[in-house]
PyMOL Python script that loads the backbone (N, CA, C, O; Angstrom):
from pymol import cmd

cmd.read_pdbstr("""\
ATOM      1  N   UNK A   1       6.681 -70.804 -46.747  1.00  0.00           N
ATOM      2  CA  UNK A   1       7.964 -71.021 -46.126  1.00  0.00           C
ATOM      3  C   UNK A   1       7.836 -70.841 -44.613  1.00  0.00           C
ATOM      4  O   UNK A   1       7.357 -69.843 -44.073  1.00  0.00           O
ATOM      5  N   UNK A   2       8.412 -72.128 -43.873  1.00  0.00           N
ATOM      6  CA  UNK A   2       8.242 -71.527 -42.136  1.00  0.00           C
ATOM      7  C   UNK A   2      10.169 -71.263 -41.808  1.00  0.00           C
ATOM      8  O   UNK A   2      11.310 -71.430 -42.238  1.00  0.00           O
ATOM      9  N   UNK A   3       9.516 -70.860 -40.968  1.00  0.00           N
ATOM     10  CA  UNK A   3      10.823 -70.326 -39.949  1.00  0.00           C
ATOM     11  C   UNK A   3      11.586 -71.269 -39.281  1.00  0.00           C
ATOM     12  O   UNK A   3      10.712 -71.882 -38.670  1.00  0.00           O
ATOM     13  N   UNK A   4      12.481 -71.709 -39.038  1.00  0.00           N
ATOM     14  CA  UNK A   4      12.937 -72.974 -38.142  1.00  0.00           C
ATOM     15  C   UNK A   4      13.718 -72.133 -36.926  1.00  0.00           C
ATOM     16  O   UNK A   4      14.711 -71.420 -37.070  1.00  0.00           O
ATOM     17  N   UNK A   5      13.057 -72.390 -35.798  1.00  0.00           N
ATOM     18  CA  UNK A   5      13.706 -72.364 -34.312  1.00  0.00           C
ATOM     19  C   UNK A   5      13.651 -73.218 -33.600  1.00  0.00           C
ATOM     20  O   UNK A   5      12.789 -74.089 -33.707  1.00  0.00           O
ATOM     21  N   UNK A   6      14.690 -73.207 -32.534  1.00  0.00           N
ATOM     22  CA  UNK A   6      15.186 -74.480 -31.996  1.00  0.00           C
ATOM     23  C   UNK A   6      13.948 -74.747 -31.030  1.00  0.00           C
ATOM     24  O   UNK A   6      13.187 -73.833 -30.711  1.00  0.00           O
ATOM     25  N   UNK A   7      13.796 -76.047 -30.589  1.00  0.00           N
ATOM     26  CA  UNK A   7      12.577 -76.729 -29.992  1.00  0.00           C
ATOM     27  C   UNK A   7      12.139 -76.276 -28.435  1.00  0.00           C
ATOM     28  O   UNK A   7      11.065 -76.306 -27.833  1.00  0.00           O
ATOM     29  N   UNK A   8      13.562 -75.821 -28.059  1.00  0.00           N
ATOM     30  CA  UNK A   8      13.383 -75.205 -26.631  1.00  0.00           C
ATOM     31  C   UNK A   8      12.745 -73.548 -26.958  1.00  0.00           C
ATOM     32  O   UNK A   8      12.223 -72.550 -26.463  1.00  0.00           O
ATOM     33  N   UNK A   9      12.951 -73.803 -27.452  1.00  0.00           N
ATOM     34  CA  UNK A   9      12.329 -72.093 -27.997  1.00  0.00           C
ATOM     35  C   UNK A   9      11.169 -71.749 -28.234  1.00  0.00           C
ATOM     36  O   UNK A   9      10.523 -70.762 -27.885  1.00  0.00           O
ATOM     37  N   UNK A  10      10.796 -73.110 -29.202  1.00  0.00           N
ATOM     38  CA  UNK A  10       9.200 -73.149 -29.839  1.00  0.00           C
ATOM     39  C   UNK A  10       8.548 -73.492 -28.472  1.00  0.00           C
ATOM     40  O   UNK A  10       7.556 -72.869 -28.095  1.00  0.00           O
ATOM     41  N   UNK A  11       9.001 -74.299 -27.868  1.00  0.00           N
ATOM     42  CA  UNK A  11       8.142 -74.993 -26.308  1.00  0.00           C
ATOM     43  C   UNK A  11       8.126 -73.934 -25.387  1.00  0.00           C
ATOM     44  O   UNK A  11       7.010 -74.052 -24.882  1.00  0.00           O
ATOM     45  N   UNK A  12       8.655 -73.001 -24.872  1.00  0.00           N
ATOM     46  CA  UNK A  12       8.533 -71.667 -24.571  1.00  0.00           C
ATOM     47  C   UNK A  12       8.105 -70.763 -24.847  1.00  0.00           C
ATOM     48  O   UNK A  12       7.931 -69.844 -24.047  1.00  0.00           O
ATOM     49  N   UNK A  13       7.722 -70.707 -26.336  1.00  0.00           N
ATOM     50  CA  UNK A  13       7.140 -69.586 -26.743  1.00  0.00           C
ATOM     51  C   UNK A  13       5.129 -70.264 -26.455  1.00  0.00           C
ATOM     52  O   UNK A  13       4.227 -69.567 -25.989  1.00  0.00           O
ATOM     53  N   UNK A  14       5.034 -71.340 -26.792  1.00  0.00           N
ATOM     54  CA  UNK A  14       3.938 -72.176 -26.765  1.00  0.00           C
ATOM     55  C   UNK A  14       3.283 -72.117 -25.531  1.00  0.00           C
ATOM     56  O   UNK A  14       2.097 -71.839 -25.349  1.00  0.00           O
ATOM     57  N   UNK A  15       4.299 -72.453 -24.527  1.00  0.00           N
ATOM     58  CA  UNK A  15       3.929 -72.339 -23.317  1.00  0.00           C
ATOM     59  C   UNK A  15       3.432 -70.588 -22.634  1.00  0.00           C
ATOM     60  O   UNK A  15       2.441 -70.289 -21.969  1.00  0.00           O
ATOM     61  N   UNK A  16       4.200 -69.996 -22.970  1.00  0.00           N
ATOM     62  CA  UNK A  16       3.571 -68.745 -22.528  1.00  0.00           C
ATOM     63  C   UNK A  16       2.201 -68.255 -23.015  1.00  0.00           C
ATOM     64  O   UNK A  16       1.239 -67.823 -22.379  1.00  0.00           O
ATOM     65  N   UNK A  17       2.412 -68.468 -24.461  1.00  0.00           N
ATOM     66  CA  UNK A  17       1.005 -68.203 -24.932  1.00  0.00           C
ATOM     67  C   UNK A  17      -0.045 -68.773 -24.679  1.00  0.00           C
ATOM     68  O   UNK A  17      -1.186 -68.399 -24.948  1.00  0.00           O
ATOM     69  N   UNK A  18       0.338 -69.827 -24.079  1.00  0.00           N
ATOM     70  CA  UNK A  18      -0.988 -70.402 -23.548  1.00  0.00           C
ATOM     71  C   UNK A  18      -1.364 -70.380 -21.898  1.00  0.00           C
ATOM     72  O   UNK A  18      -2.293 -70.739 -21.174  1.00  0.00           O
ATOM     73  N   UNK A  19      -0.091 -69.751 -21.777  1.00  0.00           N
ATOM     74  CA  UNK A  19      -0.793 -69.202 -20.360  1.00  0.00           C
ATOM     75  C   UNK A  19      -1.573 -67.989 -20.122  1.00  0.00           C
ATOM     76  O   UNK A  19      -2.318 -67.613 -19.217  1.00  0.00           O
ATOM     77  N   UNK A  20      -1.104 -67.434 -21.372  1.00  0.00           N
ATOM     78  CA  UNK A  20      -1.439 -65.518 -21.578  1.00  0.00           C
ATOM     79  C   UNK A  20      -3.267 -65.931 -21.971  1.00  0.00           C
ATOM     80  O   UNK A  20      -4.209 -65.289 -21.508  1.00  0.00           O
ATOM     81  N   UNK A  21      -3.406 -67.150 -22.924  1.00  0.00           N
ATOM     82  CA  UNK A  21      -4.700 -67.453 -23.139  1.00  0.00           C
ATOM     83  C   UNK A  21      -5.367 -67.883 -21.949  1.00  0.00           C
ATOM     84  O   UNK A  21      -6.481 -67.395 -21.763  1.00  0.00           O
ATOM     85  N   UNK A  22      -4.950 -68.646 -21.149  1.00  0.00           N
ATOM     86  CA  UNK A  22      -5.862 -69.549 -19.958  1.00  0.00           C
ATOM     87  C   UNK A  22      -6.361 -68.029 -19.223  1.00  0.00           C
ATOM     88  O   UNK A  22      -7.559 -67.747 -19.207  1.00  0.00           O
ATOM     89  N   UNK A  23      -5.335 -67.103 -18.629  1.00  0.00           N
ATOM     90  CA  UNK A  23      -5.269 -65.645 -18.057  1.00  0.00           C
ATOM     91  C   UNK A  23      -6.258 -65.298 -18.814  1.00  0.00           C
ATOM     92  O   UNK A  23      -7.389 -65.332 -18.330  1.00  0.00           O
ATOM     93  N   UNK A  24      -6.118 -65.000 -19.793  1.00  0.00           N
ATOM     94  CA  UNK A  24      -6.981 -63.967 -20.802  1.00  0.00           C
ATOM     95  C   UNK A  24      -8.508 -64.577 -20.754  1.00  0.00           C
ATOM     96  O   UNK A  24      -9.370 -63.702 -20.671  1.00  0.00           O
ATOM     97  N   UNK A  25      -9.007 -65.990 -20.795  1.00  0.00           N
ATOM     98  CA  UNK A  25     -10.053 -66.358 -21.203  1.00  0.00           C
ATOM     99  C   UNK A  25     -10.581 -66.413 -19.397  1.00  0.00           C
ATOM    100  O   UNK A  25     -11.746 -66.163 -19.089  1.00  0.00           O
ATOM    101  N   UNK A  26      -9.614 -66.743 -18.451  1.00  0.00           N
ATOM    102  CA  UNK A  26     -10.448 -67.157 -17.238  1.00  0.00           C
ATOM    103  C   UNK A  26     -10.547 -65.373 -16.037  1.00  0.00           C
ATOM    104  O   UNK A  26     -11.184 -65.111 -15.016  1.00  0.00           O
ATOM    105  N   UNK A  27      -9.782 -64.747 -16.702  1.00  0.00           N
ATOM    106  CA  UNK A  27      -9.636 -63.298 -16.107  1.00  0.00           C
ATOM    107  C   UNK A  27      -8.726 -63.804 -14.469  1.00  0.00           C
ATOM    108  O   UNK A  27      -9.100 -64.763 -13.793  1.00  0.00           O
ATOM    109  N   UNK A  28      -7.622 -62.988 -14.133  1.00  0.00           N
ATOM    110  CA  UNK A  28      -6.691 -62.958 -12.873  1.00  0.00           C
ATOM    111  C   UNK A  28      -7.256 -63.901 -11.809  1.00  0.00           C
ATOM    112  O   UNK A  28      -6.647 -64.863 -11.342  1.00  0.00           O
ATOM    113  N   UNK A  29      -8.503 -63.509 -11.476  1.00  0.00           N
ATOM    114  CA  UNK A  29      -8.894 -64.308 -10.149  1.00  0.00           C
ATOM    115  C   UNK A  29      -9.165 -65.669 -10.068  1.00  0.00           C
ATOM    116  O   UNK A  29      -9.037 -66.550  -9.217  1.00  0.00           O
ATOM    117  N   UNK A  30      -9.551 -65.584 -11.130  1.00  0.00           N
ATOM    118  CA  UNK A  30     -10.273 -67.337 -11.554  1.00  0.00           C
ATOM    119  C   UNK A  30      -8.934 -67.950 -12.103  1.00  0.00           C
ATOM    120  O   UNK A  30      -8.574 -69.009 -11.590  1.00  0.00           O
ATOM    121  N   UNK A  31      -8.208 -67.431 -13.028  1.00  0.00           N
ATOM    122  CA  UNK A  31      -7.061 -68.232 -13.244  1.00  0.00           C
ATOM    123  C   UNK A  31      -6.000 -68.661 -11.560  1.00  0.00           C
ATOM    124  O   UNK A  31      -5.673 -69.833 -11.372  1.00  0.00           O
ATOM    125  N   UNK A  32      -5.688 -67.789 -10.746  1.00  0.00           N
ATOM    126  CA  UNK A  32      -5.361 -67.931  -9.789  1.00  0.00           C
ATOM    127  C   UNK A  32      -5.966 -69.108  -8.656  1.00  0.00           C
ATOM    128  O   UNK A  32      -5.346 -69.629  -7.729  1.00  0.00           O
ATOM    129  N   UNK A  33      -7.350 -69.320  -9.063  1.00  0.00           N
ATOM    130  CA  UNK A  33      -8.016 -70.331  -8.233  1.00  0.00           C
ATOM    131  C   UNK A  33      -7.015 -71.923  -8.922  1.00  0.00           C
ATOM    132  O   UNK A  33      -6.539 -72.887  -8.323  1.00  0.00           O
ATOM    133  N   UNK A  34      -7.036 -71.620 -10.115  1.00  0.00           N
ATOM    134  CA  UNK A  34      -5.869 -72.937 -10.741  1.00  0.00           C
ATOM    135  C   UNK A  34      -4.952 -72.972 -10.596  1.00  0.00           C
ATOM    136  O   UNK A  34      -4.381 -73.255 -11.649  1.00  0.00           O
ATOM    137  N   UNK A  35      -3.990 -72.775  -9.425  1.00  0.00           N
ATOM    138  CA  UNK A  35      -2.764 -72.751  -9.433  1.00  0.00           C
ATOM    139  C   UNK A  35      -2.441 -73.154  -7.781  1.00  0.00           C
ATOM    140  O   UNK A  35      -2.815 -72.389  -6.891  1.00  0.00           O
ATOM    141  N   UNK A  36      -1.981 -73.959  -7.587  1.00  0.00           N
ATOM    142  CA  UNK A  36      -1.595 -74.963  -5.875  1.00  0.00           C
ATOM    143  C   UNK A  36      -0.039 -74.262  -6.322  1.00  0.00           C
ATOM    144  O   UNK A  36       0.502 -74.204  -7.426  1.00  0.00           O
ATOM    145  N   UNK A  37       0.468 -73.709  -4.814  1.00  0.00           N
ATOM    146  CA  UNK A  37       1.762 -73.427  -4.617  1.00  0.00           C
ATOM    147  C   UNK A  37       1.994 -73.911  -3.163  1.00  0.00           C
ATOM    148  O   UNK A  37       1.437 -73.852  -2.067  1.00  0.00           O
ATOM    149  N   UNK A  38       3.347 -74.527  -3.856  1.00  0.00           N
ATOM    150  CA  UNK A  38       4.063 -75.283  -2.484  1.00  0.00           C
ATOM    151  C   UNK A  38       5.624 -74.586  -2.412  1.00  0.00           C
ATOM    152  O   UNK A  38       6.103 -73.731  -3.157  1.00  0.00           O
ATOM    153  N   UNK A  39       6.253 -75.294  -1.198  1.00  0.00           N
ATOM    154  CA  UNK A  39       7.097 -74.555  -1.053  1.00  0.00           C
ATOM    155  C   UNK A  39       8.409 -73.365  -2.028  1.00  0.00           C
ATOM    156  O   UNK A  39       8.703 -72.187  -1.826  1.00  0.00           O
ATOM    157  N   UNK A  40       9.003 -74.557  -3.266  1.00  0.00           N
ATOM    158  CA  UNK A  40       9.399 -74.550  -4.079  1.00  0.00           C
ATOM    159  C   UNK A  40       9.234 -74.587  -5.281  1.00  0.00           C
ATOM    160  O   UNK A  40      10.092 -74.592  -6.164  1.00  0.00           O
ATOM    161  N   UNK A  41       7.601 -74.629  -5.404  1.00  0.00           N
ATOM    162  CA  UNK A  41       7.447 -74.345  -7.303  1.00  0.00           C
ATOM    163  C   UNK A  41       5.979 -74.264  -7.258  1.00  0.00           C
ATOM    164  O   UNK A  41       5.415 -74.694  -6.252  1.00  0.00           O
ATOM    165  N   UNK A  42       5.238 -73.727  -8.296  1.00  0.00           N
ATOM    166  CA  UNK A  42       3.711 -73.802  -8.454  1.00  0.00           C
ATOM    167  C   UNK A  42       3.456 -73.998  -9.592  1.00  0.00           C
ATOM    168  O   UNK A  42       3.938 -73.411 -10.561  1.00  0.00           O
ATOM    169  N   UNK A  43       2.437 -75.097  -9.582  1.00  0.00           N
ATOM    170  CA  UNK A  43       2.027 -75.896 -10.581  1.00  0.00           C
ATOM    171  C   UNK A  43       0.277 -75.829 -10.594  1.00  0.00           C
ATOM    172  O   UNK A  43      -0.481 -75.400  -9.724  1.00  0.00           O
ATOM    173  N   UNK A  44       0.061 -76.255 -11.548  1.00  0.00           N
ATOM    174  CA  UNK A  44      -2.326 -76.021 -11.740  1.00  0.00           C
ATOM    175  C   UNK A  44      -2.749 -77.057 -11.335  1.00  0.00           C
ATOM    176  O   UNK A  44      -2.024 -78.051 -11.397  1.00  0.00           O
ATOM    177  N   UNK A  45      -3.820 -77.126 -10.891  1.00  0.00           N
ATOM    178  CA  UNK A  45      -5.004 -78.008 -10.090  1.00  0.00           C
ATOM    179  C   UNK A  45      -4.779 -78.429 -11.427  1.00  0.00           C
ATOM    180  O   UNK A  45      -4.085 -78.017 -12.357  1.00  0.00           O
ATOM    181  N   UNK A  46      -5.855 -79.710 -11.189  1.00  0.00           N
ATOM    182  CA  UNK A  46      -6.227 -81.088 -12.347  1.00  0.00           C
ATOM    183  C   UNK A  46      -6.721 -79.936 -13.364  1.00  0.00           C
ATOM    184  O   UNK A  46      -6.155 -79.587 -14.400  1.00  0.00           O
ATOM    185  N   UNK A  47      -8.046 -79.377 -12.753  1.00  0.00           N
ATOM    186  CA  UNK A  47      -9.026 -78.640 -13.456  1.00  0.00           C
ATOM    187  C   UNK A  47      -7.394 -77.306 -14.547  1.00  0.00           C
ATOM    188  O   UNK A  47      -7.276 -77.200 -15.768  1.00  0.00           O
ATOM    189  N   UNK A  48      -6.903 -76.910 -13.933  1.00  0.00           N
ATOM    190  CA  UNK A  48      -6.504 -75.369 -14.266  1.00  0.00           C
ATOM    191  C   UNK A  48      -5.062 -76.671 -15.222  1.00  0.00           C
ATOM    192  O   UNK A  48      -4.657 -76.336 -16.335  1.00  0.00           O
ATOM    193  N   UNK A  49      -4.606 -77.798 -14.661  1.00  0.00           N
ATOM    194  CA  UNK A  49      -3.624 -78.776 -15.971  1.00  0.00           C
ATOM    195  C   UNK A  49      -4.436 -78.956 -17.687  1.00  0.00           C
ATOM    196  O   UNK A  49      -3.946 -78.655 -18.775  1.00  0.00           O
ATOM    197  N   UNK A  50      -6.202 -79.720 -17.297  1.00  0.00           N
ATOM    198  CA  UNK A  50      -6.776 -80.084 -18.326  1.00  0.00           C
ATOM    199  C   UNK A  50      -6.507 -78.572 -19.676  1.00  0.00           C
ATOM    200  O   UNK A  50      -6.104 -78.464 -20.834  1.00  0.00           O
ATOM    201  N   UNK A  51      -7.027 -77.684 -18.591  1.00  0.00           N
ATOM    202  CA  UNK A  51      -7.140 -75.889 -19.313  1.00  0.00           C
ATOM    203  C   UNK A  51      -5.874 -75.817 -20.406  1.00  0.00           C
ATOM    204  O   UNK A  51      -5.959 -75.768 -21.633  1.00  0.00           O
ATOM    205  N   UNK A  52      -4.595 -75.826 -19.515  1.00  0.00           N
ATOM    206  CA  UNK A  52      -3.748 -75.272 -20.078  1.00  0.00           C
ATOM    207  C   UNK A  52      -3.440 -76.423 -21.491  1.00  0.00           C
ATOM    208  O   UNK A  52      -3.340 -76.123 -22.681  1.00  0.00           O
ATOM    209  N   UNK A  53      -3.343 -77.797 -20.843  1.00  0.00           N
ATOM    210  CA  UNK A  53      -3.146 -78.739 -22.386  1.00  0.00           C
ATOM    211  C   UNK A  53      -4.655 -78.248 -23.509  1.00  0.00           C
ATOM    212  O   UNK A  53      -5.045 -78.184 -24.675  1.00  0.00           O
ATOM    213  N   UNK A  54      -4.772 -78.172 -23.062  1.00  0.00           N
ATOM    214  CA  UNK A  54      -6.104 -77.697 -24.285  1.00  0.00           C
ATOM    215  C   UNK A  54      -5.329 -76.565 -25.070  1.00  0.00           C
ATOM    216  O   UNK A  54      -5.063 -76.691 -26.266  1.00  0.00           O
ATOM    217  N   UNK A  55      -4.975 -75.427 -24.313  1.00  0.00           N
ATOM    218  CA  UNK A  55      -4.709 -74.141 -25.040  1.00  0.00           C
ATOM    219  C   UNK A  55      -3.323 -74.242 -25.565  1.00  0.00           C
ATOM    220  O   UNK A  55      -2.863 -73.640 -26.535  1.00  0.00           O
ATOM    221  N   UNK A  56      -2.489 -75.420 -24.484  1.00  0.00           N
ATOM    222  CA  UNK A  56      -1.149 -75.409 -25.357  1.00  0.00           C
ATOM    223  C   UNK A  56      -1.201 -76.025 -26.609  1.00  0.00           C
ATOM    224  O   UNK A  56      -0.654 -75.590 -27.622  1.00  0.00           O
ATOM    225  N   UNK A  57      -1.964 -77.190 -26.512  1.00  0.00           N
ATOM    226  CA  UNK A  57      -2.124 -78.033 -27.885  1.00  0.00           C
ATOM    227  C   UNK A  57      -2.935 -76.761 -28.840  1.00  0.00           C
ATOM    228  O   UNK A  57      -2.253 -76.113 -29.634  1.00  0.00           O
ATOM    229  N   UNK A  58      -3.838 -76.589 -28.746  1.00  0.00           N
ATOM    230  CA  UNK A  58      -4.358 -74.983 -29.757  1.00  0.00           C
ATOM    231  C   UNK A  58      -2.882 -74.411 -30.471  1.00  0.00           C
ATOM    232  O   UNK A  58      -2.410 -74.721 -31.565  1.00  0.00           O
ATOM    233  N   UNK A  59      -2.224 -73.254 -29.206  1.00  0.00           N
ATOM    234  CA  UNK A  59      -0.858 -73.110 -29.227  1.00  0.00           C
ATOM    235  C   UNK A  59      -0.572 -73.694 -30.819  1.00  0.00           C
ATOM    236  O   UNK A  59      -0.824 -73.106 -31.871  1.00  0.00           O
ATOM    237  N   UNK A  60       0.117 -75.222 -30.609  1.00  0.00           N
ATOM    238  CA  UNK A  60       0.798 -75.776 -31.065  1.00  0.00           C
ATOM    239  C   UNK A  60       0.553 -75.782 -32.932  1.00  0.00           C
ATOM    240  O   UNK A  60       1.344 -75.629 -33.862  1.00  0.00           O
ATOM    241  N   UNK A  61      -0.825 -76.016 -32.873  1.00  0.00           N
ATOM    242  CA  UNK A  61      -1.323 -76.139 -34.224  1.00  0.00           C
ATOM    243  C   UNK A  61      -0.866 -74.564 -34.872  1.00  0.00           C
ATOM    244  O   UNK A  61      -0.274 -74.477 -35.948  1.00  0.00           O
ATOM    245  N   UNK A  62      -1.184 -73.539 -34.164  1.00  0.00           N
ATOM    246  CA  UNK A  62      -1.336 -72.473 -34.672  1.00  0.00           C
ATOM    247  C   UNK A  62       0.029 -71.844 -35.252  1.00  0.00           C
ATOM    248  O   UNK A  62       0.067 -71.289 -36.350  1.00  0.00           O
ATOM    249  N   UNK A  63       1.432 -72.020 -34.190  1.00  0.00           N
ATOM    250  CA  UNK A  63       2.406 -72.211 -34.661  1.00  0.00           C
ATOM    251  C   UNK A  63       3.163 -72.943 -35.893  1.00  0.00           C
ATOM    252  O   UNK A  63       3.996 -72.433 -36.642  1.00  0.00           O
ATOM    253  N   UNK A  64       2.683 -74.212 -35.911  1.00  0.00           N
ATOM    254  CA  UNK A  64       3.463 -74.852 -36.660  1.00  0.00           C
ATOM    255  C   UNK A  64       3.168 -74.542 -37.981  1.00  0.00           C
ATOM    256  O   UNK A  64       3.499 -75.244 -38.937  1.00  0.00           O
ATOM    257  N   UNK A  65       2.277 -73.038 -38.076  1.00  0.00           N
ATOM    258  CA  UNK A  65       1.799 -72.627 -39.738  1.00  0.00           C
ATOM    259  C   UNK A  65       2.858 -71.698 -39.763  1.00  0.00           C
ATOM    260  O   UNK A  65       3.277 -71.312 -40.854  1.00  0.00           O
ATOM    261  N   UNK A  66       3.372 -71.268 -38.660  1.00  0.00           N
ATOM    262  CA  UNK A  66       5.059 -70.207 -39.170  1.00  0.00           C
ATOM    263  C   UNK A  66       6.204 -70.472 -38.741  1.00  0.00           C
ATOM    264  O   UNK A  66       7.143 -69.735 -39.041  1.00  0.00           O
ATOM    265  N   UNK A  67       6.409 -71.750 -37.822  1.00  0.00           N
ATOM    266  CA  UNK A  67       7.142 -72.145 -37.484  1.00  0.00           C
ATOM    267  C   UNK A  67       7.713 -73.296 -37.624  1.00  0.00           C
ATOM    268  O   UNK A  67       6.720 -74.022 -37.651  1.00  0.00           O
ATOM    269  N   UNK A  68       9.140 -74.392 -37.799  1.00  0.00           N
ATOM    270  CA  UNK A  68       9.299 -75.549 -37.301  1.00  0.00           C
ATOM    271  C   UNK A  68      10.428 -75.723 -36.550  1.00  0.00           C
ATOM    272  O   UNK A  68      11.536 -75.187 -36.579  1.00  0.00           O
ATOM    273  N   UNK A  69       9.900 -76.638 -35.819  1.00  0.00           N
ATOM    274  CA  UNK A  69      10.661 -77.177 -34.521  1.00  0.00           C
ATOM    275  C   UNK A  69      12.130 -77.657 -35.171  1.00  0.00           C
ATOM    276  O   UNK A  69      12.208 -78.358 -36.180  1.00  0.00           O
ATOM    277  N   UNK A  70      13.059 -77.253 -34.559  1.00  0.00           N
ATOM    278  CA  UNK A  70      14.289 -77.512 -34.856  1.00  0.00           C
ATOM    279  C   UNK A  70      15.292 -78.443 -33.613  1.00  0.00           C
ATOM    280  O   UNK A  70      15.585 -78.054 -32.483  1.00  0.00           O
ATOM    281  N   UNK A  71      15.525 -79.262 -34.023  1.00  0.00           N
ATOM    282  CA  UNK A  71      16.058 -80.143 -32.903  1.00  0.00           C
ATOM    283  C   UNK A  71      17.542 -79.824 -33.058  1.00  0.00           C
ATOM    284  O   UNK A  71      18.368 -80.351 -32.312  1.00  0.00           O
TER     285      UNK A  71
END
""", "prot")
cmd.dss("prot")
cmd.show_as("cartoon", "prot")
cmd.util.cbc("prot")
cmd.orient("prot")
């Protein structure tokens, strides 16, 4: 039996965890080398974007064994 939460929820929860992973696997300094900040928002180099879709898609699989997306 999975759990159903709403999609903004699951995409948030997904997203953090895969930032807590990129952090966790590249350690503070090196994750920080992936990250361009401009005036109003900060977003990851190509290199530190490829990272995170990797770990969000991971993320995703791993969830959807206790979770479903609820629209």
């Amino acid at each position: 039996m999975t759990v159903k939460i709403t999609t903004p929820t699951f995409l948030e929860i997904q997203s953090q965890i895969a930032e807590w992973l990129m952090i966790s696997e590249l350690g503070d300094e090196k994750y920080k080398t992936m990250l361009v900040k401009t005036e109003d928002e900060e977003r990851y180099t190509d290199e530190g974007q490829d990272i995170f879709n990797d770990k969000y898609d991971d993320v995703e699989q791993f969830l959807l064994g206790y979770f479903e997306k609820e629209d």
